[in-house]
C-alpha positions in Angstrom: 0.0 0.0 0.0 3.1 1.9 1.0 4.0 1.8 -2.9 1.1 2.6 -4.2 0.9 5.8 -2.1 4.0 7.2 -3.2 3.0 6.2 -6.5 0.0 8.7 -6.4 2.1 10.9 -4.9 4.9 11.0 -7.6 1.3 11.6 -10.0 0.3 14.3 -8.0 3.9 16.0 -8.3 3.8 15.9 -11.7 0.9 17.6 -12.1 1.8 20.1 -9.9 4.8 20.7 -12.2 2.1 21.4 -14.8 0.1 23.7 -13.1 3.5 25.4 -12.7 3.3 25.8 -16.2 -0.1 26.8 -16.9 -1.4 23.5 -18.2 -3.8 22.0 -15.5 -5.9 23.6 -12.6 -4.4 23.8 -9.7 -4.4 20.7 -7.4 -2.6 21.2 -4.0 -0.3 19.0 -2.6 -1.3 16.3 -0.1 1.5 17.3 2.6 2.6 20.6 1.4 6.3 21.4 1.4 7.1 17.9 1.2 8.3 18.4 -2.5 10.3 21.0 -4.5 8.9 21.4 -8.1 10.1 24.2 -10.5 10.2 27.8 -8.6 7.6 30.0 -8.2 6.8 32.9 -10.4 4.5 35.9 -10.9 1.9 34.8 -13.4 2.2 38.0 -15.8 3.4 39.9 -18.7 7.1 40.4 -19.8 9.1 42.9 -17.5 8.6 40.9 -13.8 10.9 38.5 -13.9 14.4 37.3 -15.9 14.6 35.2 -18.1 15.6 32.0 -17.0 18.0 29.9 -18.9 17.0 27.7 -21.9 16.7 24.5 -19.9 14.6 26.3 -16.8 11.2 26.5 -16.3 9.5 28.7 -17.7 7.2 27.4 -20.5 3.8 28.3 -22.1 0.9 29.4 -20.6 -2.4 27.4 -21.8 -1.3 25.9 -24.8 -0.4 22.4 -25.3 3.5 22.1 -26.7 3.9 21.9 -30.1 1.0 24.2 -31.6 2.8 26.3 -33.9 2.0 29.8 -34.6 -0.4 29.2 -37.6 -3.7 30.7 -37.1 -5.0 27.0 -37.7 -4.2 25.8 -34.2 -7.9 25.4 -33.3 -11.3 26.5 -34.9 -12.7 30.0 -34.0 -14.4 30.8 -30.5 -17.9 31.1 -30.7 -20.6 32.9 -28.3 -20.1 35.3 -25.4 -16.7 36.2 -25.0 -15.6 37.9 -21.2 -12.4 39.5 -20.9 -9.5 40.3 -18.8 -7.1 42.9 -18.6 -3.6 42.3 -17.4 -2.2 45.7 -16.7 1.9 46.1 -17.4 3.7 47.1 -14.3 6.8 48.4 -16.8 7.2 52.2 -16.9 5.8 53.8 -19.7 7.7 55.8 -22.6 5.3 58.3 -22.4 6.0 59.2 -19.2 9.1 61.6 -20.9 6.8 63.1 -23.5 6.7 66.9 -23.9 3.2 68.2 -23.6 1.7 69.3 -26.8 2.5 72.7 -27.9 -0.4 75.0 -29.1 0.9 75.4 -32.8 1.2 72.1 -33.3 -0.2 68.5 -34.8 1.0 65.5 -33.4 0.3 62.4 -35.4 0.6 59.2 -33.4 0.9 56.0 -35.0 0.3 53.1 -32.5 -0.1 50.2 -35.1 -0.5 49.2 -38.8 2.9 51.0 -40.1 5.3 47.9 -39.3 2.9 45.0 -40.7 -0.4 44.7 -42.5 -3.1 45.1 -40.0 -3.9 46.3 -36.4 -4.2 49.7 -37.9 -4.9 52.8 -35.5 -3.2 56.6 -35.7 -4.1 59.2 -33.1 -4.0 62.8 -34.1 -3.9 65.4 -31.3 -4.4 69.0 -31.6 -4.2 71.4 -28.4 -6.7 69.6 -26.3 -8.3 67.2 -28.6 -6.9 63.5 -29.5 -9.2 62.1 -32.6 -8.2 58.0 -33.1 -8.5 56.8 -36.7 -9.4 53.0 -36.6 -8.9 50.3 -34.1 -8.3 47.3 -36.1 -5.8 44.0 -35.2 -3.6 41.8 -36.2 -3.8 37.6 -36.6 -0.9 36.0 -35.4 2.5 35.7 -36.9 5.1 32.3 -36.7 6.7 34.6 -34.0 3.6 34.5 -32.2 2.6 31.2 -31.2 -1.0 30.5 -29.2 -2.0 34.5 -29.8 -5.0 34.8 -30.7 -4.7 38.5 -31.7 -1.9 41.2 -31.5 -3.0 44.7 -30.7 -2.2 48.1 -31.3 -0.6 49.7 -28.2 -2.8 52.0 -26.4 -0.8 53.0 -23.8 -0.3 56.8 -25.0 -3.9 57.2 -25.5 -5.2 55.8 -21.9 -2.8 58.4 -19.9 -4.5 61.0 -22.2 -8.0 59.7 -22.4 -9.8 62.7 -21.0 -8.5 64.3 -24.5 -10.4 61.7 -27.0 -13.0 63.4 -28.6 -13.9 60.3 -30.3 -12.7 56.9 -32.6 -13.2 57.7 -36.5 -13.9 54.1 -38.7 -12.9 54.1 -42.1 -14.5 50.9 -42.7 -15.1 47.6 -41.5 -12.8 45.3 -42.2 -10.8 43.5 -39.3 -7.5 45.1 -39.7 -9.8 48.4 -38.8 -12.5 47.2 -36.6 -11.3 44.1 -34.7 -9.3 45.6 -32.0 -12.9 47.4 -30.5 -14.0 44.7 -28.0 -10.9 44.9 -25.9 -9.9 48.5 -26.8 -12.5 50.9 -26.3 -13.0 50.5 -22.7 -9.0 51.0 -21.8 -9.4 54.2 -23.8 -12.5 55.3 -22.3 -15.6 54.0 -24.1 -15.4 57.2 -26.4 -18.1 57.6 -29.5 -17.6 55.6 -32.5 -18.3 57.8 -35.6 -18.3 55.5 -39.0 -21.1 55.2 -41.8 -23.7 52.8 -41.3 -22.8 49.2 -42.4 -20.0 49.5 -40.6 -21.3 50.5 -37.3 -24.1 47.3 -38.1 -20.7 45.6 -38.4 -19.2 46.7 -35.2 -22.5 46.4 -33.4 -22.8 42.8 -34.6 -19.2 41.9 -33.2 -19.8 43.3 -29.9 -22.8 41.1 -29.0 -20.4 38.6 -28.5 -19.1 40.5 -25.7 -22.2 41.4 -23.9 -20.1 42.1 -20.5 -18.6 45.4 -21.6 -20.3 48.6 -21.6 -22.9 49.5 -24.2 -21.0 51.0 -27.5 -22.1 54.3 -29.0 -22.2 54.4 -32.6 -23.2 57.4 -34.2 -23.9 57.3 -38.1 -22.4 59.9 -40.9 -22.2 60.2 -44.4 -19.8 60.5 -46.9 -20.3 64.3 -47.1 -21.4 65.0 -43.5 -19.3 67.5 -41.5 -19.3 67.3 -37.1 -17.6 69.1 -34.7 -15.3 66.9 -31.9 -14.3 69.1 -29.0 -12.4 72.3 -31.1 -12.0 70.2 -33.9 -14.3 70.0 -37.9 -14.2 67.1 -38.9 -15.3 65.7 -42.4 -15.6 63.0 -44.6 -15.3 61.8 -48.6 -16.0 58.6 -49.9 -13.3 56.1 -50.9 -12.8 52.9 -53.2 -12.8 49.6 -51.6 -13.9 46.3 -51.6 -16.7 47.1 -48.8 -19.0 49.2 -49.3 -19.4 52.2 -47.0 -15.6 52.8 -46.7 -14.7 56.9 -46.4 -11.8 58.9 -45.8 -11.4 61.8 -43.0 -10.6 65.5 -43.0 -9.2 66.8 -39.9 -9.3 70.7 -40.4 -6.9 72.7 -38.5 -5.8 76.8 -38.1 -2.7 75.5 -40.7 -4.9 73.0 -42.8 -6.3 69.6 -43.4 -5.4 66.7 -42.2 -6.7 64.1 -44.6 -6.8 60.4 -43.9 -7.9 58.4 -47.2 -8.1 54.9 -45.2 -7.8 51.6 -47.2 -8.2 52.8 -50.8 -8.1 52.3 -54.6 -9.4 53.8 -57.5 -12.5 52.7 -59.5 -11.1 52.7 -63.5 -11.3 51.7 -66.8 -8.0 50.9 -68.3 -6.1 53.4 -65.9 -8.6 55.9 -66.3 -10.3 57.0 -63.0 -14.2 56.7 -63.4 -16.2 60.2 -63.6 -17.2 59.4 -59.9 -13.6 59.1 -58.6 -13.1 62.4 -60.1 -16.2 64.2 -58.7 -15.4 62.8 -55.1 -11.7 64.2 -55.2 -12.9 67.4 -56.4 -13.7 68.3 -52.9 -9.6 69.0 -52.3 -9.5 71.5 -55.4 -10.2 74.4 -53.5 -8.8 73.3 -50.1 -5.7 73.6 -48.5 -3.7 70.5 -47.4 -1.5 70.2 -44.2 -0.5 66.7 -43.9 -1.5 63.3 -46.2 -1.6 59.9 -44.0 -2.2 57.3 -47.0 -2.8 53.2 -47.6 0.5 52.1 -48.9 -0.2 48.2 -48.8 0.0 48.2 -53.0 2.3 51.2 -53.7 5.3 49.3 -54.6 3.2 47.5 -57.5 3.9 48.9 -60.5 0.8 50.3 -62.8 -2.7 50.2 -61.6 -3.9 47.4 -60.0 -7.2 45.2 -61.7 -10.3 47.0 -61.5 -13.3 45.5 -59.6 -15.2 46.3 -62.9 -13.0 43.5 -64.7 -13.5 41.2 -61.8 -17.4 41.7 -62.3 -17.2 41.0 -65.6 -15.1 37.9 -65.1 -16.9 36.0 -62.4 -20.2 36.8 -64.5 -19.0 35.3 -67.6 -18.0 32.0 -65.3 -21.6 31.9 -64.0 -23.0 32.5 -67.3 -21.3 29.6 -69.0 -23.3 26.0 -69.2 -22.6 23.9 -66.9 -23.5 20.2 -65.9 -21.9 20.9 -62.4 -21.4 23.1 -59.2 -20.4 26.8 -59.3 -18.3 27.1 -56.1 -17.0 30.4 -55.1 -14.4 31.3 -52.3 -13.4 35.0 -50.9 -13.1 36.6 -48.2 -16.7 37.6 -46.4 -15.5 41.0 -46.2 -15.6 41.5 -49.5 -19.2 42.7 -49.7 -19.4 44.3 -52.9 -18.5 41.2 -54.7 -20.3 39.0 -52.5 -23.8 41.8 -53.7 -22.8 41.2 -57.6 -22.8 37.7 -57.1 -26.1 37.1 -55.7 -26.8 39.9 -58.4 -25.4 37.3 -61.5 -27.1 34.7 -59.5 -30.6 35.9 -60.1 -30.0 37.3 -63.9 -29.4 33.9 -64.5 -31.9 31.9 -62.6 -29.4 30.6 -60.2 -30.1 29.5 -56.6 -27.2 30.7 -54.1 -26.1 28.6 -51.5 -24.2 30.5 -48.2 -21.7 28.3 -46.3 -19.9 30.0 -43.7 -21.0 31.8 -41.0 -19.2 35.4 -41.2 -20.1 35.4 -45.0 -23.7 34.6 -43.7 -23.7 37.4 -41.0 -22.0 40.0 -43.3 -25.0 39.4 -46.0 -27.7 39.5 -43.7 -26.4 42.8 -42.4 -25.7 44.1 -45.8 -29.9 42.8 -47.0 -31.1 44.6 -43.8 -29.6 47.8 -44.5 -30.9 47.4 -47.9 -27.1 47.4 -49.9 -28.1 43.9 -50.8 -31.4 42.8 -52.6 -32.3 39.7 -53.7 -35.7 38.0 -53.6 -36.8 35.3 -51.3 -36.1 32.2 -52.9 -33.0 33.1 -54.3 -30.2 31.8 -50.9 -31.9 28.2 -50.1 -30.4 26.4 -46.8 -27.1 24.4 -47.6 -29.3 20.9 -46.1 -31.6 21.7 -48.9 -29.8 22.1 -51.7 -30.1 18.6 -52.7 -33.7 19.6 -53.8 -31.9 21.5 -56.8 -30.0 21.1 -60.4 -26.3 20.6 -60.0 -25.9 23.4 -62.8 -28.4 25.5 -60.5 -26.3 25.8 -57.8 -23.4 28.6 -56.5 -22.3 28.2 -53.0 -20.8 30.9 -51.7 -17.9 29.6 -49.7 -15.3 31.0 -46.6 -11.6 29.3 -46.6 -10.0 30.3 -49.6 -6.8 31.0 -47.3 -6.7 27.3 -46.3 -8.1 27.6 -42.7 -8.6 24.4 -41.8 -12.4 25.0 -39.9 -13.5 27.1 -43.2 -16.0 25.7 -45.1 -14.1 25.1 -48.1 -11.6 23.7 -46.1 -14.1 21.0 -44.7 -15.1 20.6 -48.7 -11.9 19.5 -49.6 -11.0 17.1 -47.3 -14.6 15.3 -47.4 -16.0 16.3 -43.6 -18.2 18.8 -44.9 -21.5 17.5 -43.7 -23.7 18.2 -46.8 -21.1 18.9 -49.8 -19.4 16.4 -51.6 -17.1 17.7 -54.6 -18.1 15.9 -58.3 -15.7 16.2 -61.4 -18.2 18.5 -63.1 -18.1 20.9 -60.2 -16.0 24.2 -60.8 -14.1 26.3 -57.8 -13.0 29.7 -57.9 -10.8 30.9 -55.6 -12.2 34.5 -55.9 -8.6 36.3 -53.4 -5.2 36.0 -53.7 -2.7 33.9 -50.9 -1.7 36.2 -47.9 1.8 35.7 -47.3 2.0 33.2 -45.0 -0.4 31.1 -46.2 1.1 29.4 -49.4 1.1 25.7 -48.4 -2.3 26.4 -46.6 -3.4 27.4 -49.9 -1.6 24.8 -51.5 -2.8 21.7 -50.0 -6.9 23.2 -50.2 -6.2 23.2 -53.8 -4.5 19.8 -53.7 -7.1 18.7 -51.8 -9.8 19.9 -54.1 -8.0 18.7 -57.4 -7.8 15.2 -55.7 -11.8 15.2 -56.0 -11.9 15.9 -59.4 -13.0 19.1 -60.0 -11.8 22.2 -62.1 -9.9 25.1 -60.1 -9.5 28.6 -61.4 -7.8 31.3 -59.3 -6.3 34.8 -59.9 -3.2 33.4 -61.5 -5.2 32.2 -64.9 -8.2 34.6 -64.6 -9.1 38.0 -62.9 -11.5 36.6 -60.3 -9.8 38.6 -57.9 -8.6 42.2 -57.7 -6.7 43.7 -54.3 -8.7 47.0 -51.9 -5.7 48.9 -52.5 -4.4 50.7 -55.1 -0.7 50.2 -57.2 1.3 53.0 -57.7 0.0 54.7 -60.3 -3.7 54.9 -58.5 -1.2 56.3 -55.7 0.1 59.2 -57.4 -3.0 60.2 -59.2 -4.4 60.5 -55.5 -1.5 62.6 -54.3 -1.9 64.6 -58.0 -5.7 65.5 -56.8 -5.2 66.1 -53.0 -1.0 67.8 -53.4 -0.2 67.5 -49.5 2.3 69.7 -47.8 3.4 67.3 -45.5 3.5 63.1 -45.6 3.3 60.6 -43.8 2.8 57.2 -45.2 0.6 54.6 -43.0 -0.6 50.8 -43.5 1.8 48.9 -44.3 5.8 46.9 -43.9 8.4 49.2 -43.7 9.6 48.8 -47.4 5.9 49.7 -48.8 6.2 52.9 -46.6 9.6 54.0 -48.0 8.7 53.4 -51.3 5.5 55.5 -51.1 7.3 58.0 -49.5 9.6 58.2 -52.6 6.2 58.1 -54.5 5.4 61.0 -52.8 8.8 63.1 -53.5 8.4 62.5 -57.3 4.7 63.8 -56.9 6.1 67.6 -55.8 6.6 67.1 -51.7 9.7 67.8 -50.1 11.7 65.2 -49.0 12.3 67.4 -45.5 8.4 67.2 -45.4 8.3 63.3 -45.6 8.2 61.4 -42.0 8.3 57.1 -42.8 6.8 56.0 -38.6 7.3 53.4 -37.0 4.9 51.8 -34.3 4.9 54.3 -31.8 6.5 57.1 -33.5 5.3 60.6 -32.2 5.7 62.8 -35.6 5.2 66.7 -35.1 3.9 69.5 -37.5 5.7 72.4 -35.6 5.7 76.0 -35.5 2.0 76.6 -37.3 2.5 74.0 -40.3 5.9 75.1 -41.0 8.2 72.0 -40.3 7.6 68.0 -39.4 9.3 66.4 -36.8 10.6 63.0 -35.5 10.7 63.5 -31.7 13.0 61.0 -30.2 10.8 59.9 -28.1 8.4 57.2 -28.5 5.0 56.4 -27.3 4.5 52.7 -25.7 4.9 50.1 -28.5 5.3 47.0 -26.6 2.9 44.5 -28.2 -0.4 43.8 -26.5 -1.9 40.5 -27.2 -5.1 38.7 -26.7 -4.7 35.2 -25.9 -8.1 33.5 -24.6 -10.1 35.6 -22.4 -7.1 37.5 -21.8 -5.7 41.0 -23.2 -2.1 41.4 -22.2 1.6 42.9 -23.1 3.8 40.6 -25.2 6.2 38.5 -22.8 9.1 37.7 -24.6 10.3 34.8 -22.3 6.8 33.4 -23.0 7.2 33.5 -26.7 10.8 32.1 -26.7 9.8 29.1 -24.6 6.6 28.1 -26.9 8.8 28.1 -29.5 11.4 25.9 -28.0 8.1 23.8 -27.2 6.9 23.8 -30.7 10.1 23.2 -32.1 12.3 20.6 -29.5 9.7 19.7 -27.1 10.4 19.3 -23.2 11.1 16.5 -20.8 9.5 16.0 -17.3 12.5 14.1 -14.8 11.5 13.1 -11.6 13.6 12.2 -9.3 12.2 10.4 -5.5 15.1 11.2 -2.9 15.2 9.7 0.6 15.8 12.9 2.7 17.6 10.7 5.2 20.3 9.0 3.1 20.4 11.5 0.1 20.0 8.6 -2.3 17.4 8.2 -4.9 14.2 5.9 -3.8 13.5 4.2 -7.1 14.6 4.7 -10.7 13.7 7.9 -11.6 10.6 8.6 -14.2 11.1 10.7 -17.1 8.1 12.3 -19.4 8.9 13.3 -22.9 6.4 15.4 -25.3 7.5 16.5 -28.8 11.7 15.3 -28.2 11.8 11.8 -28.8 9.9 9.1 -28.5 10.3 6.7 -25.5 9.3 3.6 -26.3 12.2 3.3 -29.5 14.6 4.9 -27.3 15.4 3.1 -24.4 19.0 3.2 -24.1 18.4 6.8 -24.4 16.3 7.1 -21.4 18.3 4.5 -19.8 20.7 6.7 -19.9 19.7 9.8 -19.0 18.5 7.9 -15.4 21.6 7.4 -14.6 22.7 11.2 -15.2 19.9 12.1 -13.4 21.2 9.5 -10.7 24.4 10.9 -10.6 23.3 14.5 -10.6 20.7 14.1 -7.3 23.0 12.2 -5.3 25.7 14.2 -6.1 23.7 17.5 -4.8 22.4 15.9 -1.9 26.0 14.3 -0.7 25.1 15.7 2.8 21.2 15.7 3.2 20.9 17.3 6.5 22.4 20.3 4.1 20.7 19.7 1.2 19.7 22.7 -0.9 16.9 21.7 -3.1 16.8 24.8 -5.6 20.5 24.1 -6.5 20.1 20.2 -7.1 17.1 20.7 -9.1 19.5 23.6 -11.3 22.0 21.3 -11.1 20.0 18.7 -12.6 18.1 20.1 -15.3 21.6 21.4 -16.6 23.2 18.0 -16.4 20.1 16.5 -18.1 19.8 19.2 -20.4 23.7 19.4 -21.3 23.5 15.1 -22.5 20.3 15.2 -24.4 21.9 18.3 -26.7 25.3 15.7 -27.1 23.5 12.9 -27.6 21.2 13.7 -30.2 21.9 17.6 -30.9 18.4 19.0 -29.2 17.4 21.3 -26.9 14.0 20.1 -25.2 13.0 22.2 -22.2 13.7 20.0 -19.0 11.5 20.5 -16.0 12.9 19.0 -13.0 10.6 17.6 -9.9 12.5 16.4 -7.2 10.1 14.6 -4.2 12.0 13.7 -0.6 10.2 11.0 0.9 
């Protein structure tokens, strides 16, 4: 029985040593302090502790080892969503800010200028902050088991009683997704932003019914409000959602214009009579300071026009068929998602919706009356048996390979109702975010295994990009001729070369300021110079990671990844704390290093350095000093698993005195 208890016990340790790391609830000891397991730590962000040494204890919080940093590491979270906020105990930058003088604008970008996405600038002007977007960020490889990465709101939160409100451009993610755990840090300002977007935001923010009621108040394209001292105004923009604007931030010294995400509605690189008539509104104004989409600048030419896309994707539908149409984009992209439906009815087509954001988006888009289509025309994916073959579209999510999208689910047979025939057609209606190639590549593998006939944006234009190439850039700067510039949205390299772009269109390279994350840039002395300060506000990353919205910890990053990527070993060693000597062969546990069954002598061996390594530490037991032996140990363990087979697993010692 004696056995058997220890055995439990010896259990019971190890998950301790787990809940250590994050993995398990807690379970207290039977007899505490009759163990020492890995030290204990402070259960928070980056900045409260050092960083132990490879083979220490630190490891992952939540996550199981090995999940990489994919955004396919488990399907999306659905329902009511409650958060925490972790608050950083690390002094702030801004702390050694000068305050704001009276003849200047200071233009704050807190996210969106080092990557694509998690866009949001704050511009302050004497007593008023206005914040343009609040969007985030998936996760990157360098980011394993986030959910999110946020802009840094840091600068704003000390200054909140300045924010006069948060100005949308439109809703996609990269502009609206940051809201839910944002707004309330910042203090739960007014959102202003035309009308399917706020339906949009709204819609999100049901799933976190906890926070505060969000106030959404509607304007139009041509609308003009006051925000504390400020006039602000707004023009509508190209886009591939519908409602998408640009802002006008009028100051003593002139506008501030913000265009958004943007492109230009053409015809063979000829702007469209409405593109004209909407930039007609900076003819007779003067222009401080640009902040302009450069996502597409360093394309050469102008990029494909939605117009040709149109035409394309109609021409598929119209052709006869003895199969499936299958479409796949992304469910923000509303205005194709309306001309579908659109080609769907002119051809006496039935529509079928599979995915649930694409589902959402439309029914938003049908209430507010952007979309019409009659009754009959979107019939239930269960009941599309009742139909033709050659009747048929489904509208489908996934075309980035996500492995819960529905497209996803298509191709590798566990979609519930779909199966894929050889006279079915797919079109892959978006092109492959970086990132995502072998995603991509194994959906399409996947799909061409079942027989059917693929067409994406490399043979056809089914797909065309929100943002404009270089040459819808300059004929934007041509029509609005800024003073100042400072180019937003994008990786560094697409900033510099817009920022060329916007030399060779007449500004003065003295007047061009490239940002980084953080970067407080300053129009000084009444519109008369810009300036870098050398200062910076906070640009730590902020993360959300479960329920939880929290700073980056770099430690925690660096250990996931030495999870994901060498796996960790568990060593427990059972000392007699009258002898000093070891009470049974020690157990080891090994996830993601090797394998133990088919290697033996390997673990065989690496008992006796534990062996070696405990007794040597505890030579005089009435002295012993269990933090050092279990140091001692993991470094000894740690040290023959890299020479014997050239890894670096994280080892967690456990060592129990009996």
């Amino acid at each position: 029985m004696e056995c058997i208890y220890q055995r439990i016990r010896i259990i019971r340790y190890i998950l301790l040593a787990f809940t250590a790391l994050n993995y398990l609830p807690h379970m207290p000891p039977t007899q505490p302090g009759s163990f020492s397991s890995i030290p204990s730590r402070p259960n928070s962000g980056a900045g409260e502790r050092k960083p132990p040494a490879r083979h220490g204890t630190s490891a992952p919080r939540r996550r199981f080892p090995g999940r990489g940093g994919g955004r396919k590491s488990r399907p999306p979270r659905r329902g009511r969503t409650r958060l925490e906020h972790r608050h950083e105990s690390r002094p702030r930058a801004s702390s050694v800010i000068p305050p704001l003088s009276t003849d200047t604008v200071r233009v704050v970008p807190l996210g969106g200028v080092e990557e694509i996405g998690r866009n949001m600038t704050a511009v302050e002007i004497g007593n008023d902050i206005i914040i343009l977007d609040c969007g985030f960020q998936f996760r990157e490889d360098e980011t394993p088991g986030i959910d999110y990465i946020l802009p840094n709101t840091g600068y704003l939160e000390e200054r909140r009683d300045k924010i006069r409100g948060l100005l949308i451009s439109h809703g996609h993610l990269d502009h609206i997704g940051g809201i839910p755990y944002i707004l309330d840090r910042i203090g739960n300002p007014t959102i202003y932003t035309r009308r399917l977007t706020g339906m949009m935001i709204k819609k999100r923010q049901e799933e976190f019914s906890h926070l505060p009621e969000i106030r959404v108040r509607e304007v139009e394209k041509d609308e003009v409000i006051k925000l504390g001292n400020l006039t602000v105004r707004f023009f509508g923009v190209t886009h591939t959602v519908p409602d998408s604007m640009g802002i006008i931030i009028e100051t003593p010294w002139g506008d501030v214009v913000f265009t958004g995400d943007i492109k230009l509605d053409h015809e063979n690189g000829e702007p469209t009579e409405e593109e004209h008539q909407g930039f007609s509104v900076f003819h007779h104004r003067k222009v401080l300071a640009l902040l302009m989409d450069s996502t597409n600048v360093w394309q050469p030419g102008w990029s494909i026009s939605e117009r040709t896309v149109y035409r394309t994707i109609e021409e598929i539908i119209s052709r006869p068929s003895k199969g499936r149409l299958v479409i796949a984009m992304f469910a923000s992209h509303l205005e194709r998602l309306i001309r579908v439906v659109d080609f769907a009815e002119k051809y006496n087509k039935k529509i079928v919706i599979d995915g649930r954001s694409m589902r959402t988006n439309i029914e938003i888009a049908r209430e507010l009356g952007i979309i019409k289509y009659k009754d009959g025309t979107v019939v239930a994916v269960e009941n599309m048996g009742e139909y033709p073959p050659e009747k048929l579209i489904i509208l489908a999510t996934g075309a980035q390979g996500d492995e819960f999208a529905s497209l996803a689910r298509i191709g590798n047979k566990t979609h519930k109702y779909i199966r894929l025939q050889p006279t079915d057609t797919v079109v892959l209606s978006s092109s492959v975010i970086p990132g995502n190639e072998r995603a991509v590549q194994k959906l399409k593998d996947n799909l061409s295994r079942q027989g059917a006939h693929i067409i994406t944006y490399h043979a056809s234009d089914v797909h065309a990009s929100g943002h404009g190439n270089r040459e819808e850039a300059a004929w934007i700067h041509r029509q609005i001729k800024p003073k100042f510039f400072v180019p937003v949205h994008g990786y560094h390299y697409m900033l510099r070369v817009h920022a060329d772009l916007a030399v060779e269109m007449g500004v003065a390279s003295e007047n061009v300021s490239i940002p980084d994350n953080g970067s407080i840039i300053e129009i000084q002395g009444g519109g008369q110079k810009i300036v870098r300060l050398p200062m910076k506000a906070p640009s730590e990353l902020r993360v959300v990671e479960g329920h939880t919205v929290s700073q980056l910890s770099d430690v925690l990053m660096r250990d996931r990844k030495a999870l994901g990527q060498e796996g960790f070993c568990v060593v427990v060693a059972t000392v007699d704390r009258r002898t000093g000597k070891l009470h049974k062969s020690p157990d080891i546990i090994s996830r993601g290093f090797v394998y133990l069954r088919d290697n033996k002598e390997l673990m065989d061996q690496t008992r006796l350095i534990i062996r070696k390594s405990v007794e040597s530490s505890m030579r005089n037991p009435r002295a012993m000093d269990l933090d050092a032996a279990r140091e001692d140990l993991a470094e000894n363990v740690a040290r023959f698993l890299l020479q014997r087979t050239l890894k670096s697993p994280i080892v967690i010692p456990v060592i129990v005195s009996i």
